[in-house]
Wavefront OBJ file of the C-alpha trace (Angstrom):
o trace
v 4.694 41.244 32.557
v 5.727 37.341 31.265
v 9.317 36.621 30.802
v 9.671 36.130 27.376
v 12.285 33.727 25.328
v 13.176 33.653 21.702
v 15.680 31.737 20.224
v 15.769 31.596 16.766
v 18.060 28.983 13.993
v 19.430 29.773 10.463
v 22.222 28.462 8.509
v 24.441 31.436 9.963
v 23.639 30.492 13.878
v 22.021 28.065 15.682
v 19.949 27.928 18.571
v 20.598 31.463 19.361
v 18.809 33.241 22.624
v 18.360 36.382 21.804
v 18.602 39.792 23.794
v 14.444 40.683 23.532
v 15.337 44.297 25.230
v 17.491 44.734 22.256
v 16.220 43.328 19.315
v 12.116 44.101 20.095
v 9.804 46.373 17.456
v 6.746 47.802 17.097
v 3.917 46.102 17.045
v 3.058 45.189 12.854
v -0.328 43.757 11.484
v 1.006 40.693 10.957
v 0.351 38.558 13.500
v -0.056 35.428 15.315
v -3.001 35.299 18.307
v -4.381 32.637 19.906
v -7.688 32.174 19.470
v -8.828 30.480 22.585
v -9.916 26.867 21.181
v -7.633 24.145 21.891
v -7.147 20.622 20.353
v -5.049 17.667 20.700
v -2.749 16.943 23.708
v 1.141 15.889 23.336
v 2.694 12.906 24.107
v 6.021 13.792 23.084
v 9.052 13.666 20.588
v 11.203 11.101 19.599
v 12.847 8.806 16.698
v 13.609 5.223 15.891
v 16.280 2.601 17.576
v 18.243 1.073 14.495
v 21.344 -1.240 14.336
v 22.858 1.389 11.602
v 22.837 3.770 14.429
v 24.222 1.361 16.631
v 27.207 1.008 14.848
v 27.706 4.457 14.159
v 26.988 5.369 17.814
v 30.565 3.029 17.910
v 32.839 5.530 16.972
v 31.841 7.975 19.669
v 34.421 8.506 22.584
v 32.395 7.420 25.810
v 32.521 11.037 26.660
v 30.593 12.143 23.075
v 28.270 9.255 23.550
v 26.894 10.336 27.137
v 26.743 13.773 25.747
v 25.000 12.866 22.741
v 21.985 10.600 24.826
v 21.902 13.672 26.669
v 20.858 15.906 23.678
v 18.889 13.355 22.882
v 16.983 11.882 25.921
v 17.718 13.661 28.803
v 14.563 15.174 30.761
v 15.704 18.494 30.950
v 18.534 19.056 28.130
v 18.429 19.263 23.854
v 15.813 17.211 22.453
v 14.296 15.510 25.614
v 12.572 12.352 23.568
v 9.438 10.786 25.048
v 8.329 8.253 22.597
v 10.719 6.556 19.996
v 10.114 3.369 17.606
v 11.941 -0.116 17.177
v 11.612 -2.316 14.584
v 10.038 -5.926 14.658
v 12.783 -7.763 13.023
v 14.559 -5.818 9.997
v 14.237 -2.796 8.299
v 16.196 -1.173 5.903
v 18.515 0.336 8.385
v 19.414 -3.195 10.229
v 22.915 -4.839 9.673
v 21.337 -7.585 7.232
v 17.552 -8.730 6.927
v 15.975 -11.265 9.608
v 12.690 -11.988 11.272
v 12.196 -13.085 14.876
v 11.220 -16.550 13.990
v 12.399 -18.509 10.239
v 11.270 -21.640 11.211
v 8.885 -22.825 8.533
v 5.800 -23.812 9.873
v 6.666 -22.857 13.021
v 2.880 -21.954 13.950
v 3.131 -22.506 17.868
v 6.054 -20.227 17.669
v 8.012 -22.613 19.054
v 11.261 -21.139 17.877
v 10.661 -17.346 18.393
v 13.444 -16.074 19.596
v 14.783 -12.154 20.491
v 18.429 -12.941 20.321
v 19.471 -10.422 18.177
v 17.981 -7.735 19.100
v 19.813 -8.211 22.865
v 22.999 -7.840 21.032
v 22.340 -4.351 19.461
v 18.307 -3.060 19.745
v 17.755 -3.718 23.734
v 21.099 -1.946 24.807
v 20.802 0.844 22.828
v 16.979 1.010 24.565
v 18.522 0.113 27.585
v 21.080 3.264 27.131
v 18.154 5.527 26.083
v 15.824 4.202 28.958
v 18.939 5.282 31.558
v 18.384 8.609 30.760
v 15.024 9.217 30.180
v 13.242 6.636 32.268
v 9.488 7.674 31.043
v 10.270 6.694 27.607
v 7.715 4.857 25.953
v 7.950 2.735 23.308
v 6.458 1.102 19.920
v 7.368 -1.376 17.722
v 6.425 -2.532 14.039
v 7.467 -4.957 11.543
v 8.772 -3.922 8.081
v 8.058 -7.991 7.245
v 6.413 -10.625 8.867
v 8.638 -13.811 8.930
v 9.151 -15.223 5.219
v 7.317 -18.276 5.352
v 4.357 -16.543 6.169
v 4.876 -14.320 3.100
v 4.476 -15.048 -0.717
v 7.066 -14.782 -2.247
v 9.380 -16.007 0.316
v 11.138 -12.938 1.499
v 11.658 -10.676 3.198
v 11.447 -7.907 0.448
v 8.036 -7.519 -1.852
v 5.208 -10.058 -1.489
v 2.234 -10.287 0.510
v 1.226 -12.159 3.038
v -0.521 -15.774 3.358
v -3.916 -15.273 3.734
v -5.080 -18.265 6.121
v -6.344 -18.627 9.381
v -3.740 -20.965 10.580
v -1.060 -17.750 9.226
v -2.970 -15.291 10.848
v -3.135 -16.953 14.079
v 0.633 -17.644 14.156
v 1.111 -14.288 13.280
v -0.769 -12.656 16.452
v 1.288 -14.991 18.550
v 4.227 -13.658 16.731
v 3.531 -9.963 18.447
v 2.433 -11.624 21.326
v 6.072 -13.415 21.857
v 7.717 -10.220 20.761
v 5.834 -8.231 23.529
v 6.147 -10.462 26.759
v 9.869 -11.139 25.740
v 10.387 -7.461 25.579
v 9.428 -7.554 28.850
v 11.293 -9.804 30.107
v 14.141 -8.106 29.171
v 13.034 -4.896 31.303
v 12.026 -3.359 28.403
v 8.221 -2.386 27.978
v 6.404 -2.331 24.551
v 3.800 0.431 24.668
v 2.061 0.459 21.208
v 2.181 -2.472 18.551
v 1.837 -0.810 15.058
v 0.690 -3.624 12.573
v 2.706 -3.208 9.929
v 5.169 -0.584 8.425
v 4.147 1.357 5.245
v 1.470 -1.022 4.232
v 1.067 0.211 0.779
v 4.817 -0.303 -0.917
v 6.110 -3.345 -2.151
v 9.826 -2.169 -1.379
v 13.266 -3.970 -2.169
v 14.208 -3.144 1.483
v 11.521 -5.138 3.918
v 8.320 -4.630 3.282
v 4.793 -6.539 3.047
v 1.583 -4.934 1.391
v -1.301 -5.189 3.189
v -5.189 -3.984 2.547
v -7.803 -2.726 4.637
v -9.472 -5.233 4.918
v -6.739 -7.002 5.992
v -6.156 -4.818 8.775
v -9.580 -5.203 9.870
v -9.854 -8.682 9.701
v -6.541 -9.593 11.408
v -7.199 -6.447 14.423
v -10.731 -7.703 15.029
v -10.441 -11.509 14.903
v -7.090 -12.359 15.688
v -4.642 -9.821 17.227
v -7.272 -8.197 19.060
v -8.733 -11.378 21.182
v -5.218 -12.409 21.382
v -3.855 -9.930 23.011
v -7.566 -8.924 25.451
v -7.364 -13.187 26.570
v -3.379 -12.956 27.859
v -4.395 -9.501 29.774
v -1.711 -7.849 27.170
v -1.923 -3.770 27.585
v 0.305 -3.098 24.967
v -1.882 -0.907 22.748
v -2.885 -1.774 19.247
v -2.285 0.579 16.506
v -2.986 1.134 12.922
v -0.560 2.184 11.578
v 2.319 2.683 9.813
v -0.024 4.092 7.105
v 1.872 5.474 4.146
v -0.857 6.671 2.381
v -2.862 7.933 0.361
v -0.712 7.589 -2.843
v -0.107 10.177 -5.601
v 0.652 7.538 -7.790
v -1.023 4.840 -10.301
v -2.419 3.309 -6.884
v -4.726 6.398 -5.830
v -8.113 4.541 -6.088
v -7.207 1.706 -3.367
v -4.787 3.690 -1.425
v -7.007 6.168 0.543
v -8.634 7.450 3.476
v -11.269 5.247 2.584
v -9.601 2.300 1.722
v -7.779 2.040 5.097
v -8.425 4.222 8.590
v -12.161 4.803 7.426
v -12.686 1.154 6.042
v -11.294 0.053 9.404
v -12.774 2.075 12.022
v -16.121 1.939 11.085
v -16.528 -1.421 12.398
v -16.632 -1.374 16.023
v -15.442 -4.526 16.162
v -12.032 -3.578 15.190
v -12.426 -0.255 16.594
v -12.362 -1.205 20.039
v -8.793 -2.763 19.767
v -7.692 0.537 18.328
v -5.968 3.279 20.168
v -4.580 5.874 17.333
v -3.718 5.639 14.172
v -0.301 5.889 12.866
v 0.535 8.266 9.769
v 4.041 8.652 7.805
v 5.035 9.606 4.442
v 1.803 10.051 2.124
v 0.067 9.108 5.039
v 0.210 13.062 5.658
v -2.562 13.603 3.087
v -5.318 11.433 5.278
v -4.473 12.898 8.736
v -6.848 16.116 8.218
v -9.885 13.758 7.558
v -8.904 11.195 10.385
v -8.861 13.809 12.679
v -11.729 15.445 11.816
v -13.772 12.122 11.386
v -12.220 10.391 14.925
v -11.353 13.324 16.611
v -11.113 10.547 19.986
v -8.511 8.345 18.030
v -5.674 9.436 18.856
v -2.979 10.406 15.789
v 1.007 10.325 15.360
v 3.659 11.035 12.927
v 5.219 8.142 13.002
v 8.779 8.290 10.561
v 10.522 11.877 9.469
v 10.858 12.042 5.890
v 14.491 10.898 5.333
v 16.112 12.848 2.848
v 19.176 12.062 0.513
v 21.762 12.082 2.523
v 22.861 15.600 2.193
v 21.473 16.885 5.047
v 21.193 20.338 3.571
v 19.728 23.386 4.927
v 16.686 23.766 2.198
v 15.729 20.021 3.104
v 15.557 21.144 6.791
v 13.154 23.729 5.712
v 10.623 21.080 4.042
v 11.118 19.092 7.558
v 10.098 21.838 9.436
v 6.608 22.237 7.520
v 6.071 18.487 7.718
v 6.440 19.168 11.934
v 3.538 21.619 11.446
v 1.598 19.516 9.372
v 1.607 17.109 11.277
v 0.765 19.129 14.346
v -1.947 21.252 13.243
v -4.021 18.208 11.803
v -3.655 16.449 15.506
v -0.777 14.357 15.592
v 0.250 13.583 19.060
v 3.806 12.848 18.851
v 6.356 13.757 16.154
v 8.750 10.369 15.360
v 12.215 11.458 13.275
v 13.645 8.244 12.082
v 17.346 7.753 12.231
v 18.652 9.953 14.734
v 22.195 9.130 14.085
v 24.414 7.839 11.045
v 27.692 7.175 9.733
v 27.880 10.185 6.530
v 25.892 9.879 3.634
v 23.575 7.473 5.743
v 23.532 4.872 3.359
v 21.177 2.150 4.054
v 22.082 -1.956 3.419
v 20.771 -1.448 0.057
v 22.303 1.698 -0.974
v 19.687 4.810 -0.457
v 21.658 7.467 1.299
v 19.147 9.489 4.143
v 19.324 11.811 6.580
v 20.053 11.790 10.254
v 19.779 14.524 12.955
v 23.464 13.795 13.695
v 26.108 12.732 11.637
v 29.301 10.431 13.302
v 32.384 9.870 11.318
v 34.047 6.795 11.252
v 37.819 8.142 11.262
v 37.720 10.152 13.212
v 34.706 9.919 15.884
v 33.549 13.461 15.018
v 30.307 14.681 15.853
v 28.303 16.604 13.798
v 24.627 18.051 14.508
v 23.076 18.239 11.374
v 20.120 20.792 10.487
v 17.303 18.733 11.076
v 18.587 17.692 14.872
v 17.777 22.058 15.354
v 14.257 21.318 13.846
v 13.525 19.129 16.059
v 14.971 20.752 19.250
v 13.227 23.792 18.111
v 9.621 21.621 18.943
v 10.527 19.215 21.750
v 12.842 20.921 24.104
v 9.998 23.473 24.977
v 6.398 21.713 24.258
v 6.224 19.695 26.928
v 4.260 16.093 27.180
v 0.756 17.074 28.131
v 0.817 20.128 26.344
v -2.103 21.147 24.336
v -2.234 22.488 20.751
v -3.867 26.106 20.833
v -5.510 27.460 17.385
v -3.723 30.748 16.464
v -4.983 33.247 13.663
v -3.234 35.937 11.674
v -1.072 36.160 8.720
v 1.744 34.107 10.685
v -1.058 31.041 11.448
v 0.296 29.151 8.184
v 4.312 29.399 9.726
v 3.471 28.800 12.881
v 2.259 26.149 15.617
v 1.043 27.147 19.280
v 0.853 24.754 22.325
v 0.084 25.722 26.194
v 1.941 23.498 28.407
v 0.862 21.650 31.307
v 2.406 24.435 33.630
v 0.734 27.502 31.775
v 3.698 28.212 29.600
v 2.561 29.034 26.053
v 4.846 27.971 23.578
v 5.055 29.300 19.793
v 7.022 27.977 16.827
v 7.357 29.863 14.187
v 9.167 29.352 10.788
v 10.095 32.289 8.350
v 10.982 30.473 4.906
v 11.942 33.485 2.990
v 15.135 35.106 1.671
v 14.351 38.324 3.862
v 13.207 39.590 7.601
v 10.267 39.968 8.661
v 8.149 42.083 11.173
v 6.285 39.566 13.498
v 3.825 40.489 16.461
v 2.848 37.419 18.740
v -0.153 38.005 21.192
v -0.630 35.694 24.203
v -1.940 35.617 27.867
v -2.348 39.786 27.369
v 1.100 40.408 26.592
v 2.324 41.107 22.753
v 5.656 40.329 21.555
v 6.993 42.380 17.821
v 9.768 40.770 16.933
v 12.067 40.873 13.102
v 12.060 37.170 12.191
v 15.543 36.443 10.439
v 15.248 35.470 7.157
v 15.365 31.215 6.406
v 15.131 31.248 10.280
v 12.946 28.975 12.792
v 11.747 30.116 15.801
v 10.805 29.490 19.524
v 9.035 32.374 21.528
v 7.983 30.731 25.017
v 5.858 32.966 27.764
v 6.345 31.886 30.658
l 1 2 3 4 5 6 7 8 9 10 11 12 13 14 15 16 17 18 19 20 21 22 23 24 25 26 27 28 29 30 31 32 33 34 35 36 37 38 39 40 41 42 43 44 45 46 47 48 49 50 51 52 53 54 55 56 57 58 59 60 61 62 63 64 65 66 67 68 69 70 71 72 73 74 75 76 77 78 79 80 81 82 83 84 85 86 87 88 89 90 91 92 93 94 95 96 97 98 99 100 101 102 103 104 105 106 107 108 109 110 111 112 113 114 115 116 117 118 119 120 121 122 123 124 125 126 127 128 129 130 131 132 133 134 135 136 137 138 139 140 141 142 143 144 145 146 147 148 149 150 151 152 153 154 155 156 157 158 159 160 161 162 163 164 165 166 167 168 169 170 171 172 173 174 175 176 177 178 179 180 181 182 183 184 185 186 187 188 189 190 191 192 193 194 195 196 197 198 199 200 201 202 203 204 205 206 207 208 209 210 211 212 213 214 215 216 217 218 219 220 221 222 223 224 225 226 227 228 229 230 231 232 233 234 235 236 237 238 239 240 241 242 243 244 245 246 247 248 249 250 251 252 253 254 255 256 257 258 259 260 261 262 263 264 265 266 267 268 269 270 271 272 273 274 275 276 277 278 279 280 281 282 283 284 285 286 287 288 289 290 291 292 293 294 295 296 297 298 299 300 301 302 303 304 305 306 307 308 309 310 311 312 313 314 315 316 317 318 319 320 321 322 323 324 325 326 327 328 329 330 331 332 333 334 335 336 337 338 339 340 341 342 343 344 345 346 347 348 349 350 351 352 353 354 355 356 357 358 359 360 361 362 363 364 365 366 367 368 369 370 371 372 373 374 375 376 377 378 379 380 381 382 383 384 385 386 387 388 389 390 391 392 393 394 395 396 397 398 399 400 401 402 403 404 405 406 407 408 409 410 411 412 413 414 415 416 417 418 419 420 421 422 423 424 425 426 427 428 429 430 431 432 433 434 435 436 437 438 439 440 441 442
């Protein structure tokens, strides 16, 4: 007989182990069973490095803050992250908007510098890298430089479509990777460009297809193959298809298809990145490029509220994601002043909440999502198909070391009966109602 663990979240108690000798059934009809194929393999859990969070990770009592980059990144405790995200100059959730080199004209990057970021980005990396030191790492820009862009900005626009820009441009990431570097601090994945299909307020820069395909296969690519960079490229961060006006140019089609069916682009690619609407492509990608590798790549953020029903939606997005073969699973601010207003004034979530007064620490719904996935699914794991009546609640992974991991989410009002099947052994089991989940045999 497997030991078996549950522990189970609602709004009542969280991360609860439960007593299986005492709280076990008989065995109901509906079920979750694995049904022996497997599919993609897990790199890991994580979130994004932001200067917001920087400042609210200020308030914290040295004592709080080691405990919190415990629960965070430590190997063996809370959330254990493996892969988080950094921005490539601003994004809506740095102190004030800036690129790594406004030097008009500056097409030799002459003038690139990382400066900033050593202040605030590189030791909060630094902090994160201290205790988890297999953390890896990838970076994207929510705007190229502004005098690459029309209009000049960092918000809206487009960029300059020239060869002398798009050279420049490659050297940018080039700069941004080997100075990373020389800070101790390796970049493991460039994504091209953040949310390519919104022209945002906040930093942004729309970009096509095509574009991607022309700038991965004759500029970035080369670039990076002739300096012996092994930083991978990715494309990514897609935000779409949209299910707005923009539906016709915004598709699978119209971006990871158009792209990797030239193999001249394809082999710079290593994955695909997918966030937002992006979640309505990642069935096809997967099942079209089942070698590219795929990854959530920013949570959903939320209002602010950080309620219990938007923790719910959260935890389908996780499965989502996972059944249609993401790899990793990226929140995006993992901790915020309250409200988690942004510099221009859209409150989000964050998996934990700091106030300023006070230095209190709160762990906010979504930080038990997320624990409820990564502490036990392991890096190397691999995603097992599962059947039954529970398959549509509920995500299965065998780890590298044989244990089989289930998550399962019951989003109604009421209990309900619940018989997992795995490795011979069958565990019957009353889900609490508006509860997630983690049954691990080990």
């Amino acid at each position: 007989m497997k030991a078996i663990r549950w522990i189970s979240t609602n709004e009542n108690v969280q991360w609860e182990e439960m007593d299986l000798a005492a709280v076990q059934t008989e065995a109901c009809g509906d079920t979750l069973e694995m049904t022996g194929t497997t599919d993609q393999v897990v790199d890991g859990f994580g979130g994004c490095f932001n200067e917001l969070e920087w400042r609210a990770l200020s308030h914290l009592t040295p004592t709080d803050r080691a405990n919190l980059f415990e629960e965070l990144f430590d190997p063996d405790k809370g959330c254990r992250f493996r892969i988080c995200r950094l921005p490539v100059g601003a994004n809506d959730y740095s102190l004030e908007w800036y690129s790594l080199d406004e030097h008009p004209d500056d097409y030799a990057m002459d003038h690139f510098t990382i400066d900033r970021d050593k202040n605030c980005l590189i030791p909060f990396i630094k902090e994160a890298l201290a205790h988890q030191p297999d953390l890896k790492l990838f970076a994207s820009p929510w705007s190229p430089p502004t005098w690459m862009k029309f209009p000049r900005a960092h918000n809206h626009g487009t960029m300059i479509w020239t060869k002398e820009i798009r050279d420049a441009y490659a050297l940018y990431f080039l700069k941004f990777v080997q100075s990373y570097a020389e800070e101790g601090v390796r970049i493991d994945q460039i994504h091209v460009q953040n949310e390519p299909m919104s022209d945002q307020k906040f930093p942004s820069c729309v970009w096509t297809g095509e574009q991607f395909r022309v700038f991965i296969r004759d500029h970035m690519g080369p670039l990076f193959e002739a300096n012996g960079i092994d930083t991978d490229i990715w494309l990514g961060t897609i935000n779409g298809p949209e299910v707005d006006h923009r539906f016709l140019h915004t598709g699978y089609d119209q971006y990871s298809n158009l792209v990797l069916s030239d193999p001249a682009a394809r082999k710079y690619i290593k994955g695909v990145g997918y966030q937002w609407c992006g979640k309505y492509a990642m069935q096809q990608t997967h099942m079209a490029w089942p070698e590219m590798k795929l990854m959530q790549t920013e949570n959903e953020c939320g209002d602010g509220s950080n309620s219990w029903a938007y923790a719910h939606y959260i935890f389908n997005l996780f499965r989502h994601y996972l059944v249609n073969g993401a790899s990793a699973y990226v929140y995006w601010n993992m901790v915020l002043e309250p409200e988690g207003r942004s510099t221009w004034g859209w409150k989000q979530n964050a998996m934990v909440t700091v106030e300023p007064e006070t230095g209190r620490m709160i762990f906010n719904p979504e930080f038990y999502v997320m624990k409820h996935f990564s502490h036990f699914i392991d890096a190397g794991a691999v995603r097992m198909e599962a059947k039954g009546h529970w398959a549509g609640n509920a995500v299965v992974f065998r780890n590298p070391d044989g244990n089989i991991v289930a998550v399962v989410g019951n989003g109604l009002d009421r209990a309900r009966a619940f018989s997992f099947k795995a490795e011979g052994e069958t565990v019957s089991l009353e889900l609490p109602p508006m509860s997630w989940n983690t049954i691990v045999f080990e």
